[in-house]
C-alpha positions in Angstrom: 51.4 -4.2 -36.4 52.5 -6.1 -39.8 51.3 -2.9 -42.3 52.9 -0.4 -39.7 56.0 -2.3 -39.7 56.4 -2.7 -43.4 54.9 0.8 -44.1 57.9 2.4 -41.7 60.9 -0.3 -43.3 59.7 0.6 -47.0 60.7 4.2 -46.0 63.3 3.9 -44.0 64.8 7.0 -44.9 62.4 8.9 -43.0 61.5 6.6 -40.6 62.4 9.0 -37.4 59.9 11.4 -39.0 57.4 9.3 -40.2 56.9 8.0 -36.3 56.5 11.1 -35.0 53.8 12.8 -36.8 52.1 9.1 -35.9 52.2 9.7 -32.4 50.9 13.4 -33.3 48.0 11.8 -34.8 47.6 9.3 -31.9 47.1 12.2 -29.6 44.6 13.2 -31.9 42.9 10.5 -30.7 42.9 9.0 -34.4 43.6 5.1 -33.7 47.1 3.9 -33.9 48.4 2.2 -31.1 51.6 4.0 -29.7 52.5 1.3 -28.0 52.3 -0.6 -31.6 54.7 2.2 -33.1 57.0 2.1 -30.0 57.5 -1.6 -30.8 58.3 -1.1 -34.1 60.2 1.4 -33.7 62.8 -0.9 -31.8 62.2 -4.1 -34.1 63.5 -2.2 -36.8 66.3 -0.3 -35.0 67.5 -3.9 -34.4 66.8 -5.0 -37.5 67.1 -2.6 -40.7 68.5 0.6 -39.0 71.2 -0.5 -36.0 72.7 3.1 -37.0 69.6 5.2 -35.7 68.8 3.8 -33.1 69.1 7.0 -30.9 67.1 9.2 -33.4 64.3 6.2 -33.2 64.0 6.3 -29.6 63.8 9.8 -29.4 61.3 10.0 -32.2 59.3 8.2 -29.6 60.0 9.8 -27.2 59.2 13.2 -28.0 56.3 11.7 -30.2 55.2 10.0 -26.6 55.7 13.3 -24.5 53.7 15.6 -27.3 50.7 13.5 -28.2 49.8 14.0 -24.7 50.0 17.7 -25.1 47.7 17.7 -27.9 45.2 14.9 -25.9 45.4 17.4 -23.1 44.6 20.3 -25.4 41.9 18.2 -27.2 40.0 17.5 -24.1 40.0 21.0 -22.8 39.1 22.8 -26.3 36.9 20.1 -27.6 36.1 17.8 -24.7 32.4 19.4 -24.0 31.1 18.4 -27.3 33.6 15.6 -28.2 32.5 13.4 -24.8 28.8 14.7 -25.8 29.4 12.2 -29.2 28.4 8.6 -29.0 32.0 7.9 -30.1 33.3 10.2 -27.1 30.8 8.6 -24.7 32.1 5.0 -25.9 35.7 6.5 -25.5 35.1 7.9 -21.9 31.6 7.0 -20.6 31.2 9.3 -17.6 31.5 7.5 -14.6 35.1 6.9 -16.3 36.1 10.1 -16.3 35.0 11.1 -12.8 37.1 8.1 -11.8 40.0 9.3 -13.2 39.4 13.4 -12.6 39.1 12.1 -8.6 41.9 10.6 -8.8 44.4 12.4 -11.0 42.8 15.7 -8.4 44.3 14.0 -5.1 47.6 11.8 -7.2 48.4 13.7 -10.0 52.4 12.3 -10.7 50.7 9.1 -10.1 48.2 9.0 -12.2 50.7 9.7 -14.9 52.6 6.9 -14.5 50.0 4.4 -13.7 48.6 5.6 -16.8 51.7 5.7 -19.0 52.0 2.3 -18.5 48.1 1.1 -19.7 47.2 0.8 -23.0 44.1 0.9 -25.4 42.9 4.4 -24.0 43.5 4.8 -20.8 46.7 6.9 -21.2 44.6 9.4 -23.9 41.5 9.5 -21.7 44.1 10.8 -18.3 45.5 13.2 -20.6 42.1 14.4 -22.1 39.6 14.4 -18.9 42.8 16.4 -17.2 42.1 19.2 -20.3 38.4 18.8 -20.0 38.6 19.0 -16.5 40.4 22.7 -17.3 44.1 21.1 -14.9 47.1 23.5 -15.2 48.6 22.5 -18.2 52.1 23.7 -16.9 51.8 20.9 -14.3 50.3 18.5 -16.2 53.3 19.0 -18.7 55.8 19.1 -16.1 54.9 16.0 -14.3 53.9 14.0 -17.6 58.1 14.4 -17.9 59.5 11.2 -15.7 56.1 8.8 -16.7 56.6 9.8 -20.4 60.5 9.1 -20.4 60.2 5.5 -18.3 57.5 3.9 -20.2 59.3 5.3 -23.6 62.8 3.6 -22.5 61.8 0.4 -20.9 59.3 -0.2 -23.5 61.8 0.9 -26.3 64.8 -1.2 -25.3 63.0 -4.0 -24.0 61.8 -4.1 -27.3 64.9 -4.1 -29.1 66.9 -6.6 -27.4 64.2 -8.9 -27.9 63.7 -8.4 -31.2 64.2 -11.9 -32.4 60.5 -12.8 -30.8 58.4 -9.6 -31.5 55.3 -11.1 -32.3 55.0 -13.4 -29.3 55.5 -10.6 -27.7 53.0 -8.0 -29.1 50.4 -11.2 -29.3 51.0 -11.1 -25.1 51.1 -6.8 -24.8 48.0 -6.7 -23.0 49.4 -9.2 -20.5 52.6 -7.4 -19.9 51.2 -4.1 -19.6 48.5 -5.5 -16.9 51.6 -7.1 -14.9 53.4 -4.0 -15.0 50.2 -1.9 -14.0 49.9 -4.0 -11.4 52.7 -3.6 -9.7 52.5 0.1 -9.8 49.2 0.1 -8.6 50.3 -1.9 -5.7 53.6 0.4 -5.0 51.2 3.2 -5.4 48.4 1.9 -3.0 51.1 0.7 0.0 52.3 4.7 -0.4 49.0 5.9 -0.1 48.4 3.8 3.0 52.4 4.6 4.6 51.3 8.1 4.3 47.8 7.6 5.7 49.3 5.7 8.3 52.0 8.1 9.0 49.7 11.1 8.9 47.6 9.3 11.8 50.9 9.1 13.4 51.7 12.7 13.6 48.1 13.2 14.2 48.0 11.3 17.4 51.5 12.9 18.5 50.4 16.1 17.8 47.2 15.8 20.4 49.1 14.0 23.2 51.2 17.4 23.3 48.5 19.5 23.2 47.1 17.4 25.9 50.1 17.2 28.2 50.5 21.1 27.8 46.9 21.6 28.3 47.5 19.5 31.6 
């Protein structure tokens, strides 16, 4: 966090590009926490460059919404003989992968932005078993849109109006990120079961007419 921080303030000039092309290489799957340069991102908007903030937060941004194209693209060009690697099978052991293929298949949106919200590569290995797994990639781009832009903005300006206390708050990221998980996960299961419950419903409905007309 520290070497990232002062590596992006010592040129500041550039900064806005700078974090970019290290989300590009994130999605690369090259290991730099994007949830690392998101924070410092809006510690030093607060801090050294008030004036860009904007062009900051939609350096991540973009950079967020892109290195998932290019895990995406990763996993379906390369994914084969990357996950065949005992760095790929560390990355996304199998029974993984079949987890998250079964459900990204049946909850795509969801899936998203569960995983947009979990860190230390969960989000890359959605985005890479849904390439490897050979998803539309107009749909996977299309509902990566709304996950991509929520996690970027709360995580963004959370960030920067707490600036002042930064590092207690990276040194408790992991805990954050599991409470917000979570609660998604639990909005996301008491949907799944509304719409189970409801489908019964109609079900039910449905053969009581077909008995009565039968009758």
């Amino acid at each position: 966090m520290d070497q990232i921080y002062i590596f992006i303030s010592n040129n500041s000039s550039i900064a806005p590009y700078l974090i970019f092309l290290l989300f590009l290489l994130a999605g690369m799957n090259i290991p730099i926490s994007i949830d690392i340069l998101v924070i410092t991102s809006s510690i030093i908007a607060a801090k050294i460059l008030p004036q860009k903030i904007y062009y900051l937060f939609f350096s991540c941004l973009f950079g967020c919404y892109f290195s998932g194209w290019i895990a995406y693209w990763v996993g379906r060009l390369a994914g084969g003989k990357l996950l065949k690697t005992p760095f790929g099978k560390k990355l996304l052991p199998k029974n993984k992968i079949d987890r998250i293929l079964k459900f990204y298949t049946t909850h795509g949106f969801l899936t998203l932005l569960i995983g947009r919200f979990i860190p230390f590569g969960v989000r890359n290995g959605i985005f890479m078993s849904s390439g490897a797994a050979k998803a539309s990639f107009k749909r996977f781009a299309l509902r990566d849109i709304i996950p991509c832009l929520l996690w970027s903005s709360m995580t963004f300006f959370s960030f920067y109006k707490l600036a002042d206390s930064y590092h207690l708050l990276v040194k408790y990221l992991k805990i954050i990120n599991i409470i917000i998980f979570s609660t998604f996960a639990v909005a996301v299961i008491l949907y799944i079961c509304y719409k189970r419950v409801k489908g019964k419903k109609s079900f039910n409905n449905n053969s009581l007419k077909i008995t009565d007309e039968t009758d």
